[in-house]
N, C-alpha and C positions, 0 to 999 in steps of 0.2 A: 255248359250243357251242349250247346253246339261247337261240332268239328269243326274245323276249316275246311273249306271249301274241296283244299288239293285230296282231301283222305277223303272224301266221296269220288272224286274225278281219278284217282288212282284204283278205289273199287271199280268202278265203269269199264275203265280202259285193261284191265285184268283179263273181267269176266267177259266183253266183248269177244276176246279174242280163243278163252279157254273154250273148246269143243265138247271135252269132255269131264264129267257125266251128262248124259242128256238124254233128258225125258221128252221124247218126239209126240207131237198128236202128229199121226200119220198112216191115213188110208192106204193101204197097197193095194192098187188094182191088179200086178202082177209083178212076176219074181222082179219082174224091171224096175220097179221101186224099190227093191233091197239097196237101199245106198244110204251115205252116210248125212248127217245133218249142216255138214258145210257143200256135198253137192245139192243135196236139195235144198237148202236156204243159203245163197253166198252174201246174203247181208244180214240174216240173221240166226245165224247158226251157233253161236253161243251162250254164255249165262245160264246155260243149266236148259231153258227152251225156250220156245220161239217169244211168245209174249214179254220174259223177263230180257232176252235181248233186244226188243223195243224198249221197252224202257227206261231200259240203263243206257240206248242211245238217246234219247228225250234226254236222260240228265246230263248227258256230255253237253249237248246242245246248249240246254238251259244255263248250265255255268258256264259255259263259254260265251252264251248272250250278256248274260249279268256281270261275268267276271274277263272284260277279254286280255286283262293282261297275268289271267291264271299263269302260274309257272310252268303248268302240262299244257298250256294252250298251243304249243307246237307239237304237239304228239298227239292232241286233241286232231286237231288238224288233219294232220299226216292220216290217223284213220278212218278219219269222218270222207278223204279224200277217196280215200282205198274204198270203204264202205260201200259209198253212194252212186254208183256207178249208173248209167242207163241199162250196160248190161246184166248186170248183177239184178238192177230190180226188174228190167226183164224175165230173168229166171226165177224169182217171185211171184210173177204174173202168172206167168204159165204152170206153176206149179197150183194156183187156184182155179184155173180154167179144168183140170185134168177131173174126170168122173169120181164122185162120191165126196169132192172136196167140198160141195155149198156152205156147210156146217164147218167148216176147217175155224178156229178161235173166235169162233162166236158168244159173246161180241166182244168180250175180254180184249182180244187182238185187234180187232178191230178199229177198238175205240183208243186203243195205245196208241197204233199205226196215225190216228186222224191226231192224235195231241201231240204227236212229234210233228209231224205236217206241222201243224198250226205254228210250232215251236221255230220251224225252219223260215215258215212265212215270216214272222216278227222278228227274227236275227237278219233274215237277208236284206231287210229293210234299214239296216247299219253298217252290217260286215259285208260288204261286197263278195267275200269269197264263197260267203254261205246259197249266192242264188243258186250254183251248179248243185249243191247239195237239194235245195228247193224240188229245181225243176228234175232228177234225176229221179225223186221219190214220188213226186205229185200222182205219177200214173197208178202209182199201188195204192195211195190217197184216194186217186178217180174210183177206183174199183172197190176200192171198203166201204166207197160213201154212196155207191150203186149198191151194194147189198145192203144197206142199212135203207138205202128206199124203199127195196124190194122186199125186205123181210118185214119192216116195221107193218103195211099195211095189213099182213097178216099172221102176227103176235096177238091172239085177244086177250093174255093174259102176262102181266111183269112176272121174271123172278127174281125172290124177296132175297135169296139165298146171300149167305156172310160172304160165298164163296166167289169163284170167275164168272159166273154166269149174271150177275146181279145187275139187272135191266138198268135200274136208276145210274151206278157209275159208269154205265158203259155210255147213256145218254148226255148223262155230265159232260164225260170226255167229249163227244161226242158234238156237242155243243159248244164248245171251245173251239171246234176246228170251222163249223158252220160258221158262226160268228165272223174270224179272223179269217176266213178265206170267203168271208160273202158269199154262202151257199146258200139261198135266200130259201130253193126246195127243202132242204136236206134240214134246214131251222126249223120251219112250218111244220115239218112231221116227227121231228122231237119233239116239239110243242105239244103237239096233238095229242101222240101216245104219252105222254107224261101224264096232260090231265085226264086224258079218258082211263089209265092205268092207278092214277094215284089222289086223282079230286075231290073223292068221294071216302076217301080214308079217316077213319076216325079213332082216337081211346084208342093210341097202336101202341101193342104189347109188349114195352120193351122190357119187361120183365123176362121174356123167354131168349133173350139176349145174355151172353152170346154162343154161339154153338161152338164143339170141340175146335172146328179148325176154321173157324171165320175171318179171314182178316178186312173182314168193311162190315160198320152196324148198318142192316138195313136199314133199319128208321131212321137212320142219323142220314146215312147218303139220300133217300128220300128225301128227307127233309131240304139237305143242300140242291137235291137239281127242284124241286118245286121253288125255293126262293130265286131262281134263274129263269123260271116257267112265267112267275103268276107278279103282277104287278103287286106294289105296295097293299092298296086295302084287299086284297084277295088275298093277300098271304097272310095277315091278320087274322082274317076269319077260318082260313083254313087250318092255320097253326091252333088257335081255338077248339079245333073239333076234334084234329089230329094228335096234339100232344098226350103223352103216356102220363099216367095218375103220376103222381109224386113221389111215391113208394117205390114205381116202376122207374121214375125217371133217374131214381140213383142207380141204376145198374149202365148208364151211361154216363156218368161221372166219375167213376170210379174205374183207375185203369185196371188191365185184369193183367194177372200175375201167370208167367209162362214155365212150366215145370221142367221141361228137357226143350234145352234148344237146337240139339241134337237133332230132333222126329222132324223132318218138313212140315207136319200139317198142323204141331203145335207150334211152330215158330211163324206159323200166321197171325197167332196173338200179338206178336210184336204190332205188326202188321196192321190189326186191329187197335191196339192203341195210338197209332200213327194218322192214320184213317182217320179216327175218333175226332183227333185234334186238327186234322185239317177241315173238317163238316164242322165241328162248334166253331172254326175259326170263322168260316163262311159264314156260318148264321149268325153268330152275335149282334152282330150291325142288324138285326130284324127283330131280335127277341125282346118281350117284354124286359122292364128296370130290374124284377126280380131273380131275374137268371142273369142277372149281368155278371156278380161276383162269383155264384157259384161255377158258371161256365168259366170263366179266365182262370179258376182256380183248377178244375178240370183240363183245360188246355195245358197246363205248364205243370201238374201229373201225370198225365198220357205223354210227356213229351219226354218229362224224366224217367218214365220207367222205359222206356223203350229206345228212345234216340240213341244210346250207349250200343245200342247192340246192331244197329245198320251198318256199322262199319268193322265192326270184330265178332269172331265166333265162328259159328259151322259155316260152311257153304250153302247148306240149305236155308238159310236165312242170308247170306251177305251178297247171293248172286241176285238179289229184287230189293232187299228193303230201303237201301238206299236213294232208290227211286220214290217210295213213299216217304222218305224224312226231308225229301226236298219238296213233296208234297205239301206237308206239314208248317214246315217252315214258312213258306212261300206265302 
């Protein structure tokens, strides 16, 4: 069921470098922004767009932490080297500073940008070559973890969405990088908005789970960043109040079936199956005796319908998914 390693590390290092097609978020203040997606992003200018070349940098990362005597680990290397330049994410920076950007991959990117960060923290602390990579990116880390101050305090509302915008993963993420770089700020006020956002949640409707092009179950990622949130006997009682009737709770056990993997926004289901299994992985270690078999059996369904397809098939599935089936795995 699982690939090796190198056919996720060869998808990465493809789509890394392929420019085009590319779907840009990108405000043009003036004809002077008509340029192409490797001048305006020289570190993340491929994979189709900006968020999915995060990510598929995160996974190089991460098999390169976990595996460093990968067979690509020199070519890993070689572009992590090219990548991560001070210059290069200079022109990053500046491209967030520039009018109409505040909102530029909120928080989707964001929260990618902080979990490669965190990613770069925990390898440098082994690989000696990975600190230049570290410190090369930290400033664009600095500056995503300043808008996540800035915007959190004035959010009064999560969204629930399957899609990019979905508060709870971008928090998760979000949270990882707090953690592993000791942003002691930046932890306090995920905390905060999680519970003032998700505390008080109850009988949540996973029946209405999951929408055409969703690849994260809301309820399900909730679920995983409040067990990150709330101590042992608080997650108890919360999960109590919060879990979907019985009836409902099989429409997240069951992985969903993807009809054209062709369309980008139905090859999210993948995607959502992926998802699926990386949140019940998280939660099982909290959940009641009775969801013990039915979840593990759930995880290793969601994994076989979908993991097949992170590394083969359209483009609009293979330039991101691979990033969620290390998700998954992990």
């Amino acid at each position: 069921m699982t690939l090796p390693a190198s056919a996720y590390a060869r998808i990465a290092l493809d789509n890394i470098d392929r420019e085009y097609p590319n779907k840009l978020d990108h405000v043009m203040n003036s004809a002077v922004d008509v340029r192409s997606p490797r001048d305006l992003h020289p570190v993340f200018f491929g994979s189709y767009d900006w968020h999915s070349a995060v990510h598929m940098h995160w996974l190089l990362v991460r098999l390169l932490h976990r595996q460093p005597d990968l067979p690509e680990a020199a070519e890993i290397t070689a572009l992590l080297d090219r990548q991560f330049t001070s210059a290069h994410v200079a022109t990053e920076i500046a491209y967030l500073h520039q009018p109409s950007r505040t909102t530029f991959e909120r928080t989707y990117g964001w929260a990618w940008l902080l979990k490669l960060q965190a990613e770069l923290i925990d390898i440098a602390r082994t690989q000696p070559r990975a600190v230049a990579w570290r410190d090369a990116l930290q400033p664009l880390a600095d500056a995503f973890a300043d808008r996540y101050l800035q915007f959190l305090p004035l959010a009064q509302f999560p969204i629930r969405a399957g899609t990019h915008a979905n508060s709870a993963f971008g928090l998760l993420l979000a949270l990882d990088y707090a953690d592993t770089a000791g942003q002691a700020a930046l932890r306090d006020r995920i905390i905060r908005s999680a519970r003032d956002w998700y505390g008080n949640d109850q009988d949540y409707p996973a029946g209405y789970e999951p929408g055409g092009d969703d690849f994260l179950s809301g309820g399900l990622v909730e679920a995983a960043l409040m067990q990150r949130v709330l101590d042992a006997d608080e997650l108890v009682g919360w999960w109590q109040r919060f879990h979907p009737t019985a009836e409902a709770l099989q429409c997240w056990l069951k992985p969903v079936a993807v009809s054209d993997r062709s369309d980008p926004k139905m090859a999210h289901l993948d995607g959502l199956n992926l998802s699926r299994a990386w949140c019940w992985t998280l939660l099982r270690p909290h959940l009641p005796v009775s969801l013990q078999a039915p979840v593990a059996l759930a995880i290793e369904r969601h994994l076989a319908a979908s993991l097949p397809h992170a590394a083969g098939g359209d483009y609009v599935g293979t330039h991101w998914l691979a990033s969620f089936a290390a998700l998954a795995l992990s």
